[in-house]
N, CA, C and O atoms as a printed pandas DataFrame, in Angstrom:
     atom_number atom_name residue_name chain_id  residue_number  x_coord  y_coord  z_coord
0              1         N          UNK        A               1    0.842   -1.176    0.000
1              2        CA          UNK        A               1    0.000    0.000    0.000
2              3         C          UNK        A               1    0.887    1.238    0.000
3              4         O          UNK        A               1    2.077    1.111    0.288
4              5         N          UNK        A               2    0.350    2.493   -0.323
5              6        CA          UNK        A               2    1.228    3.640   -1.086
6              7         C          UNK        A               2    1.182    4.075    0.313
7              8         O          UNK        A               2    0.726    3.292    1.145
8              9         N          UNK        A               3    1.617    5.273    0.681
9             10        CA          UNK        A               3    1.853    5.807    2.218
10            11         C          UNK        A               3    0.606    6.696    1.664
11            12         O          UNK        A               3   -0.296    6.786    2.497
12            13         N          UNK        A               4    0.430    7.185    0.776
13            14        CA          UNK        A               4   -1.066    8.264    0.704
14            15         C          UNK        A               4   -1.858    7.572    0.745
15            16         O          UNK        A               4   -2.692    7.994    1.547
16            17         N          UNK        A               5   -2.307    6.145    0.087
17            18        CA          UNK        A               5   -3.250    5.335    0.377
18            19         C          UNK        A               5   -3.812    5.037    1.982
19            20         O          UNK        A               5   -4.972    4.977    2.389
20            21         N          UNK        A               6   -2.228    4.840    2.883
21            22        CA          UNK        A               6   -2.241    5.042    4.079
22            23         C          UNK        A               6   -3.332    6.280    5.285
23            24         O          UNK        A               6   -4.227    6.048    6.098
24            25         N          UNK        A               7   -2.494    7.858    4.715
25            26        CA          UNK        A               7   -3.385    8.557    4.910
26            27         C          UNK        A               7   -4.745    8.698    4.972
27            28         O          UNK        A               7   -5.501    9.065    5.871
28            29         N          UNK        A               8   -5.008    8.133    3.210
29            30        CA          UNK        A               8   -6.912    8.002    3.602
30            31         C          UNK        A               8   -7.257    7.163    4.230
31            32         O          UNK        A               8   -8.438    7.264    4.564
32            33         N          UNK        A               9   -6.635    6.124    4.654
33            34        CA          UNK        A               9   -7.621    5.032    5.237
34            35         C          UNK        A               9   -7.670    5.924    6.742
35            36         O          UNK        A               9   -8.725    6.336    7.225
36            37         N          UNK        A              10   -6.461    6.106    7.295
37            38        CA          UNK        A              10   -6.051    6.825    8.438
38            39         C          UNK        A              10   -7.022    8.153    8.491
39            40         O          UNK        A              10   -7.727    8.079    9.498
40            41         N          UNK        A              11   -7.205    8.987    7.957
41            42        CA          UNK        A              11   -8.195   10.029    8.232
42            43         C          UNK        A              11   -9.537    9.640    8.054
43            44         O          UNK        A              11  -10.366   10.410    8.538
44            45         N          UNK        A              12  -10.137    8.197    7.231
45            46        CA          UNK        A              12  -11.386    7.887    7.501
46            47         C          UNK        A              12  -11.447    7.157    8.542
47            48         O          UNK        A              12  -12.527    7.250    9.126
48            49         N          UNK        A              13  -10.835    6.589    8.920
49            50        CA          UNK        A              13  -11.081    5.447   10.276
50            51         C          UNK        A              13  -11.185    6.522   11.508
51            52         O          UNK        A              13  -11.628    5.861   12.448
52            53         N          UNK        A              14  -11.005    7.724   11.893
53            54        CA          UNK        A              14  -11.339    8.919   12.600
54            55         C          UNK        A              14  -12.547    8.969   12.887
55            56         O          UNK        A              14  -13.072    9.060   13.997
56            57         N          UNK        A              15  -13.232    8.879   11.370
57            58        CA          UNK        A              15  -14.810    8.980   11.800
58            59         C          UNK        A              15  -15.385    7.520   10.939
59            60         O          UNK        A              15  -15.473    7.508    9.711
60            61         N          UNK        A              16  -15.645    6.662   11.563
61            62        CA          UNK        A              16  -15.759    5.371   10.247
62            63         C          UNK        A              16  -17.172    5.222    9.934
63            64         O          UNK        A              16  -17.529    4.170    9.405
64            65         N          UNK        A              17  -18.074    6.181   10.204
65            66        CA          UNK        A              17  -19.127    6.142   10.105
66            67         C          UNK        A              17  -19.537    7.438    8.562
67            68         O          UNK        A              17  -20.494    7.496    7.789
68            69         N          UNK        A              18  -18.531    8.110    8.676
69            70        CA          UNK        A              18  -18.540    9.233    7.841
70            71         C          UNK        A              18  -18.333    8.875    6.431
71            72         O          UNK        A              18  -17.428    8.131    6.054
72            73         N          UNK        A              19  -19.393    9.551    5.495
73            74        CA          UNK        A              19  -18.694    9.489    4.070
74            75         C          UNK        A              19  -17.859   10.880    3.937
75            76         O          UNK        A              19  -18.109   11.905    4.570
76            77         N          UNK        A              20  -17.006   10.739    3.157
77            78        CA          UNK        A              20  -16.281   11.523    2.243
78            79         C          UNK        A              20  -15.961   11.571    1.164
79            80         O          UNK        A              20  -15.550   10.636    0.477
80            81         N          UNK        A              21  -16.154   13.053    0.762
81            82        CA          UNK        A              21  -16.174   13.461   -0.668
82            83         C          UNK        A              21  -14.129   13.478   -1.299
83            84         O          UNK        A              21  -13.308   13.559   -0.385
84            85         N          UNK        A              22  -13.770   13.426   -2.263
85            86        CA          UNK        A              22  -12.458   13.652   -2.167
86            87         C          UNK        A              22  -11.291   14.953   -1.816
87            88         O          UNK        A              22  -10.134   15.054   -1.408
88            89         N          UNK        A              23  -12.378   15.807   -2.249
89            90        CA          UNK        A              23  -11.768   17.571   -1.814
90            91         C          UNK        A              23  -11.613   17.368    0.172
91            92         O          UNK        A              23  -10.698   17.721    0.916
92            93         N          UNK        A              24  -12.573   16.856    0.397
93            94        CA          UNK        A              24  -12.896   17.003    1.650
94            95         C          UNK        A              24  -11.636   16.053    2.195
95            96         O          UNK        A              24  -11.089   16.562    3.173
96            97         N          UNK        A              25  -11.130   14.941    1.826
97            98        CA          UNK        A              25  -10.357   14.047    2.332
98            99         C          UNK        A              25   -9.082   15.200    2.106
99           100         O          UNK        A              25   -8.516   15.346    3.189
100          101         N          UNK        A              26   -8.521   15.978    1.134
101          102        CA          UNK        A              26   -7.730   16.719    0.714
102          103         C          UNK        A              26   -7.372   17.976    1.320
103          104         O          UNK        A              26   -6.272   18.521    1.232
104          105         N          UNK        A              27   -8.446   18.421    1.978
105          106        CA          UNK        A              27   -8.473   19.621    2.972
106          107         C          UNK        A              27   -7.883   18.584    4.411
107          108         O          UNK        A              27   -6.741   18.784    4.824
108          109         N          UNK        A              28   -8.372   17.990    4.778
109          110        CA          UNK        A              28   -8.441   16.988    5.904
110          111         C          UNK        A              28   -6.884   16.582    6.280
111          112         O          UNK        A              28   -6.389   16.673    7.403
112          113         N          UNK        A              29   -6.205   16.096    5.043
113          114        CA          UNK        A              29   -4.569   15.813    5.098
114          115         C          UNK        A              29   -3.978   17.023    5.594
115          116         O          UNK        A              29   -3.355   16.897    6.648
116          117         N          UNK        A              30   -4.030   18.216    5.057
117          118        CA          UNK        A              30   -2.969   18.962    5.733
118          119         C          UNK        A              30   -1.799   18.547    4.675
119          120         O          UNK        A              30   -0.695   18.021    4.817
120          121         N          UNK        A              31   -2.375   18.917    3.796
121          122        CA          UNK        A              31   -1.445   19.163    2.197
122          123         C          UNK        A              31   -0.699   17.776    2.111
123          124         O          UNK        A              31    0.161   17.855    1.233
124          125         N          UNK        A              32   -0.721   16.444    2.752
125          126        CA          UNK        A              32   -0.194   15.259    2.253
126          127         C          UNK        A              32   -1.095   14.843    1.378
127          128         O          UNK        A              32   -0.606   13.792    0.963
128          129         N          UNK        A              33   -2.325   15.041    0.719
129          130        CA          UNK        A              33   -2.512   14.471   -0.235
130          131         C          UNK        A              33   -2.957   15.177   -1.617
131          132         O          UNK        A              33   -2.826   16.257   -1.041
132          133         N          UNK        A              34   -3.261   15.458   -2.587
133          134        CA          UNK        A              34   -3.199   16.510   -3.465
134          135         C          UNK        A              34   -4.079   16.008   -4.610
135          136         O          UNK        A              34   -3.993   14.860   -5.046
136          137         N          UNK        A              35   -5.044   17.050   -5.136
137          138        CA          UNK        A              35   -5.996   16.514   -6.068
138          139         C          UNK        A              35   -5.724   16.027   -7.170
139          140         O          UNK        A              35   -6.595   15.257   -7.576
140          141         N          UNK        A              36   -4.388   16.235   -8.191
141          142        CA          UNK        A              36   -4.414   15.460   -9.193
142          143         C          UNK        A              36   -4.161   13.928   -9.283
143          144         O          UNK        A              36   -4.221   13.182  -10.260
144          145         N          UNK        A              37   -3.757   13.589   -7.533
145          146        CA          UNK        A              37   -3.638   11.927   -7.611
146          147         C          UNK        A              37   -4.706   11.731   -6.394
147          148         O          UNK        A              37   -5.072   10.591   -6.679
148          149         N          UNK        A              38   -5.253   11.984   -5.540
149          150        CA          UNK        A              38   -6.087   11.583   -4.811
150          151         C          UNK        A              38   -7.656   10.103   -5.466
151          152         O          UNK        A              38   -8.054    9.066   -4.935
152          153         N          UNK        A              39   -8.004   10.734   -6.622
153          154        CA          UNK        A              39   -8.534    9.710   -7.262
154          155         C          UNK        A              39   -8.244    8.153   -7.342
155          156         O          UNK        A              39   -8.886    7.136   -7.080
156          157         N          UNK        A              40   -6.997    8.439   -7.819
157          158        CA          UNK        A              40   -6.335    7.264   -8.602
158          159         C          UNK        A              40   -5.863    6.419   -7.439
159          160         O          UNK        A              40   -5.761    5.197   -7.550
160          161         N          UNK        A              41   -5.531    7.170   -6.146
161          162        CA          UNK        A              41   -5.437    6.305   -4.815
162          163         C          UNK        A              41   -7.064    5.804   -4.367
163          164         O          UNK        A              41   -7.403    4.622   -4.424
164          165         N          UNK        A              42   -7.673    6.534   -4.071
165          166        CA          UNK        A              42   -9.729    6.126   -4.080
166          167         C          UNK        A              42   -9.749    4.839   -4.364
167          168         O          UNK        A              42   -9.940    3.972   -3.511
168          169         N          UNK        A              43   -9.442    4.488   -6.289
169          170        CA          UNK        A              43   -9.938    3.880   -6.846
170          171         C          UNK        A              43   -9.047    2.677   -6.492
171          172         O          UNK        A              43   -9.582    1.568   -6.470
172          173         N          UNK        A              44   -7.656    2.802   -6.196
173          174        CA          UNK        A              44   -7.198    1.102   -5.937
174          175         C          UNK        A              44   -7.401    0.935   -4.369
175          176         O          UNK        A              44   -6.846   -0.088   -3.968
176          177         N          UNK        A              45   -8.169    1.799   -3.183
177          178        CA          UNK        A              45   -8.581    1.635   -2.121
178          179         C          UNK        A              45   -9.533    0.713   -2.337
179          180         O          UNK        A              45   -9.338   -0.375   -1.794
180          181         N          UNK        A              46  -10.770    0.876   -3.150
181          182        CA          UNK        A              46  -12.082    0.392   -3.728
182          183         C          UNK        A              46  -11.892   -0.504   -4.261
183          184         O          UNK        A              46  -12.951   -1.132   -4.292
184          185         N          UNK        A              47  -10.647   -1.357   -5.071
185          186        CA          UNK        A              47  -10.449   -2.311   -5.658
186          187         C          UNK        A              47   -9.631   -3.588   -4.399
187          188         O          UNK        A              47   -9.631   -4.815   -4.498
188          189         N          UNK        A              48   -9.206   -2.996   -3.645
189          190        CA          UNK        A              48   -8.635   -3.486   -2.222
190          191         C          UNK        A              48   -9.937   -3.727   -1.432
191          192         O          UNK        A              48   -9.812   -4.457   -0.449
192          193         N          UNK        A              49  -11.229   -3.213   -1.709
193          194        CA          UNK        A              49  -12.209   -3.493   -0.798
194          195         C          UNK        A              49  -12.160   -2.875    0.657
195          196         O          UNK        A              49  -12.902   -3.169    1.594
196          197         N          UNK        A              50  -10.914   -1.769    0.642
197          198        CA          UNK        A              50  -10.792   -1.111    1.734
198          199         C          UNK        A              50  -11.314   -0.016    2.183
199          200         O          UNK        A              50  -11.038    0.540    3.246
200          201         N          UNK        A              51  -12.246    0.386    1.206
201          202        CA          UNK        A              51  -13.254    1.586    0.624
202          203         C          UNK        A              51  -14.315    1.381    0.110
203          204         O          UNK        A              51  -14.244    0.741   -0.939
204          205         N          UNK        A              52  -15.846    1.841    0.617
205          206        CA          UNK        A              52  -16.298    1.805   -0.670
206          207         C          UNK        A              52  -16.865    2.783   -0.747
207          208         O          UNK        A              52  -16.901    3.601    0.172
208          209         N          UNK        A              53  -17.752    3.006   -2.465
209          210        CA          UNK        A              53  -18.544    4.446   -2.756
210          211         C          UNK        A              53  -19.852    4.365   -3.211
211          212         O          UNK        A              53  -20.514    3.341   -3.377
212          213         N          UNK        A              54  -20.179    5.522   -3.400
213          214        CA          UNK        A              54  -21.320    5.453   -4.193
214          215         C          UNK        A              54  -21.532    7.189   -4.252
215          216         O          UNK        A              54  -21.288    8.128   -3.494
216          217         N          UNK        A              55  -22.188    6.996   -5.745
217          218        CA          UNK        A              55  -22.632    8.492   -6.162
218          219         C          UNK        A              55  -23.662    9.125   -4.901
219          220         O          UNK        A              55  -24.307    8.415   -4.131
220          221         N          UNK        A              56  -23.638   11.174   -4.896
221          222        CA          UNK        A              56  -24.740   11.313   -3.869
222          223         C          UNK        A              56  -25.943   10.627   -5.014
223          224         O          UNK        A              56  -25.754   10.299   -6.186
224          225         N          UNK        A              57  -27.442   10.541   -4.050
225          226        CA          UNK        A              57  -28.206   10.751   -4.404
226          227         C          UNK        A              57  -29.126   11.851   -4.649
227          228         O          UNK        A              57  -28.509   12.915   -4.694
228          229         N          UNK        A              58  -30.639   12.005   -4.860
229          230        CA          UNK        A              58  -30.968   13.067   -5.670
230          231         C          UNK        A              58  -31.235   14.203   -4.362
231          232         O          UNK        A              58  -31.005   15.403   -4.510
232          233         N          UNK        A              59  -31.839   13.520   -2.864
233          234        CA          UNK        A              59  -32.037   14.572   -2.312
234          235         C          UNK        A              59  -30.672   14.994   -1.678
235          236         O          UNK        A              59  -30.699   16.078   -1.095
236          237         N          UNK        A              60  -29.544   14.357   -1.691
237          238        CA          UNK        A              60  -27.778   15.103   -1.608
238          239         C          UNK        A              60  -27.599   16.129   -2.573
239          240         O          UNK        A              60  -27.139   17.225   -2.253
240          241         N          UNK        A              61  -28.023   15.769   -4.042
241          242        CA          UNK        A              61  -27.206   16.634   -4.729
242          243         C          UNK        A              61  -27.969   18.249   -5.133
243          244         O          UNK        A              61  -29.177   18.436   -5.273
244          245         N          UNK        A              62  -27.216   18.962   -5.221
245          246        CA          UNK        A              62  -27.789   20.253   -4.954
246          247         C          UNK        A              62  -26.839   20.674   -6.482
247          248         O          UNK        A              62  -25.635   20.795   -6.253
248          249         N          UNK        A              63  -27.115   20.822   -7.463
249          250        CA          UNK        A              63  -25.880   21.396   -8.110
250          251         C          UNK        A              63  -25.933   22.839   -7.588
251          252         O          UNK        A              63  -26.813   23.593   -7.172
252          253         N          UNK        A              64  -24.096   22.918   -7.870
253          254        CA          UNK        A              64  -23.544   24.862   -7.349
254          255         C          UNK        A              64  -23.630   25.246   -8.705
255          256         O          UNK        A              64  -24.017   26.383   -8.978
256          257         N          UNK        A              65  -23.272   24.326   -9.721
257          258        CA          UNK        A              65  -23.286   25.177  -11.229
258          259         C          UNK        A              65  -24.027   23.670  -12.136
259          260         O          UNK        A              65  -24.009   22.459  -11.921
260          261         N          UNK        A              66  -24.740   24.724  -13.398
261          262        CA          UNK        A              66  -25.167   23.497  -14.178
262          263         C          UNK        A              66  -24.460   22.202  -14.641
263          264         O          UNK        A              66  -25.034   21.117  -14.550
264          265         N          UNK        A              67  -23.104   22.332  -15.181
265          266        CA          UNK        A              67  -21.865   22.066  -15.111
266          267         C          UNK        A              67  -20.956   20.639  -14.219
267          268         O          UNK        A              67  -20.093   19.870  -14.643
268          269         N          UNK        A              68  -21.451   20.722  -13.201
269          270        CA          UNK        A              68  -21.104   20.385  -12.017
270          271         C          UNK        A              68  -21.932   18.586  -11.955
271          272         O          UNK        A              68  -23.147   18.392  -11.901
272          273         N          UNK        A              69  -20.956   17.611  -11.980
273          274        CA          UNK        A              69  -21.685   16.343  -11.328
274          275         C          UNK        A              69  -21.887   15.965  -10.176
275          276         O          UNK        A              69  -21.160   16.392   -9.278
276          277         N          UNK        A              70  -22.910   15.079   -9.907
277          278        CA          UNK        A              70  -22.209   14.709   -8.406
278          279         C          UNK        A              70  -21.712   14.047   -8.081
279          280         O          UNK        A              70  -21.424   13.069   -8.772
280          281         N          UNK        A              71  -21.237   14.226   -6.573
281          282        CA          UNK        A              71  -20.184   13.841   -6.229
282          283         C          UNK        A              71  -20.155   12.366   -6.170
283          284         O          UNK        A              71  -21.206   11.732   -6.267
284          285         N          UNK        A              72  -18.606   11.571   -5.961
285          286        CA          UNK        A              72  -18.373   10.374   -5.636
286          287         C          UNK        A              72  -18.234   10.352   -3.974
287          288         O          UNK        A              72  -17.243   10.952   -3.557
288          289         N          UNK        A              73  -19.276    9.611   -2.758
289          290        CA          UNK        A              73  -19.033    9.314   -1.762
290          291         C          UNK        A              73  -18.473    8.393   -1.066
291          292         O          UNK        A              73  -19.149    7.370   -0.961
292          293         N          UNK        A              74  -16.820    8.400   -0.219
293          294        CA          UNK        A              74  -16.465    7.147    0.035
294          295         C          UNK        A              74  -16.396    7.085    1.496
295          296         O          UNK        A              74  -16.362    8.112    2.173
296          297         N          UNK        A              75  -16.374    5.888    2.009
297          298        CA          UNK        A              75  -16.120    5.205    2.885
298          299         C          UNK        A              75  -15.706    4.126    3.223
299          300         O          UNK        A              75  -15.941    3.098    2.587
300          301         N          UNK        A              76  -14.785    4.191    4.640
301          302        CA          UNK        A              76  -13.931    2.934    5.076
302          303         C          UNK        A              76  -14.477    1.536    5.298
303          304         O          UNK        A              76  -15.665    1.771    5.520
304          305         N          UNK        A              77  -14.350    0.483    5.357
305          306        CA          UNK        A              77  -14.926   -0.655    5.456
306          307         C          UNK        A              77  -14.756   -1.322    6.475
307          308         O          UNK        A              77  -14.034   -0.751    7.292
308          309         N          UNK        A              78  -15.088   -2.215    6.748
309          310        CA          UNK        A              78  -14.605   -2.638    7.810
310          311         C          UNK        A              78  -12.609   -3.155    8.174
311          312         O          UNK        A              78  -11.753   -2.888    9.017
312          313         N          UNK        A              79  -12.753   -4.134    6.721
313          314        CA          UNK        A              79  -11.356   -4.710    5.990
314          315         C          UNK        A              79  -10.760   -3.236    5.894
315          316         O          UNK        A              79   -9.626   -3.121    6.359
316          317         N          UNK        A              80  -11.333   -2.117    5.375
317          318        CA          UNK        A              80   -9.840   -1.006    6.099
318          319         C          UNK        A              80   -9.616   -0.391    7.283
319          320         O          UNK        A              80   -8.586    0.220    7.571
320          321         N          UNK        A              81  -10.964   -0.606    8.262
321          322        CA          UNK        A              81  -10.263   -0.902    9.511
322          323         C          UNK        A              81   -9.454   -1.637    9.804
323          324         O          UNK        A              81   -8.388   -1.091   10.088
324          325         N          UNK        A              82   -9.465   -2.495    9.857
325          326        CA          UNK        A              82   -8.466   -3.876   10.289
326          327         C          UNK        A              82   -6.827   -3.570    9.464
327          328         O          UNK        A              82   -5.678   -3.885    9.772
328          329         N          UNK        A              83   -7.297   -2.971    8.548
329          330        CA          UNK        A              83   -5.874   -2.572    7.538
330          331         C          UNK        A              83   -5.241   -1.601    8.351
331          332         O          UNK        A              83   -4.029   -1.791    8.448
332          333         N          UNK        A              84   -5.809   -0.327    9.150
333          334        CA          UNK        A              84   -5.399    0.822    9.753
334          335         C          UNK        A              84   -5.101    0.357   11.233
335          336         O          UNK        A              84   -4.365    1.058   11.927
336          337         N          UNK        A              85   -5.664   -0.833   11.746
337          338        CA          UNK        A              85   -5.286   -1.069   13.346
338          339         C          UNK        A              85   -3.925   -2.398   13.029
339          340         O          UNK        A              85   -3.353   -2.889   14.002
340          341         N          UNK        A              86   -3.569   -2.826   11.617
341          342        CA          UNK        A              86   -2.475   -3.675   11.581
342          343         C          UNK        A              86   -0.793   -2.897   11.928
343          344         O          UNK        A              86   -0.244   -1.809   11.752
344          345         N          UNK        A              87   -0.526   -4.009   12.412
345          346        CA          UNK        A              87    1.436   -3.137   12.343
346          347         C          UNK        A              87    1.492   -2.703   11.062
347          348         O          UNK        A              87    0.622   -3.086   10.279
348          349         N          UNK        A              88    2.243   -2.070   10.748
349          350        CA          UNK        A              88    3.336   -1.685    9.119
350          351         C          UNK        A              88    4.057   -2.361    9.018
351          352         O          UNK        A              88    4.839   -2.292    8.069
């Protein structure tokens, strides 16, 4: 696992009940993780089963601009608990 992969599991297991959006995980680091790769870590979290997501739904999404999709919501699993309470 990547050490940023690390981070997200580590800042969701904080609140493991919480979804998060990816900006929001990005504010949350304290500049260790950065939006042009934050995705691409998400997505092999989600393929690890250490994450999972789902689009908002209709009464979540509010668009700010026409423009604008919504968001991808993730959360920790149980298996990335157990990943975040293992040694390194």
């Amino acid at each position: 696992m990547f050490k940023k992969e690390r981070v997200i599991l580590e800042l969701m297991a904080q609140e493991p009940s919480r979804e998060w959006y990816g900006l929001e995980l990005i504010e949350a680091s304290n500049k260790k993780l950065r939006r042009g790769t934050i995705y691409v870590h998400l997505e092999s979290l989600e393929d690890l089963r250490y994450i999972s997501s789902r689009l908002e739904n209709d009464e979540e999404y509010r668009p700010r601009h026409p423009s604008i999709r919504r968001r991808r919501l993730y959360k920790i699993t149980e298996l990335g608990l157990q990943q975040v309470a293992a040694p390194q």
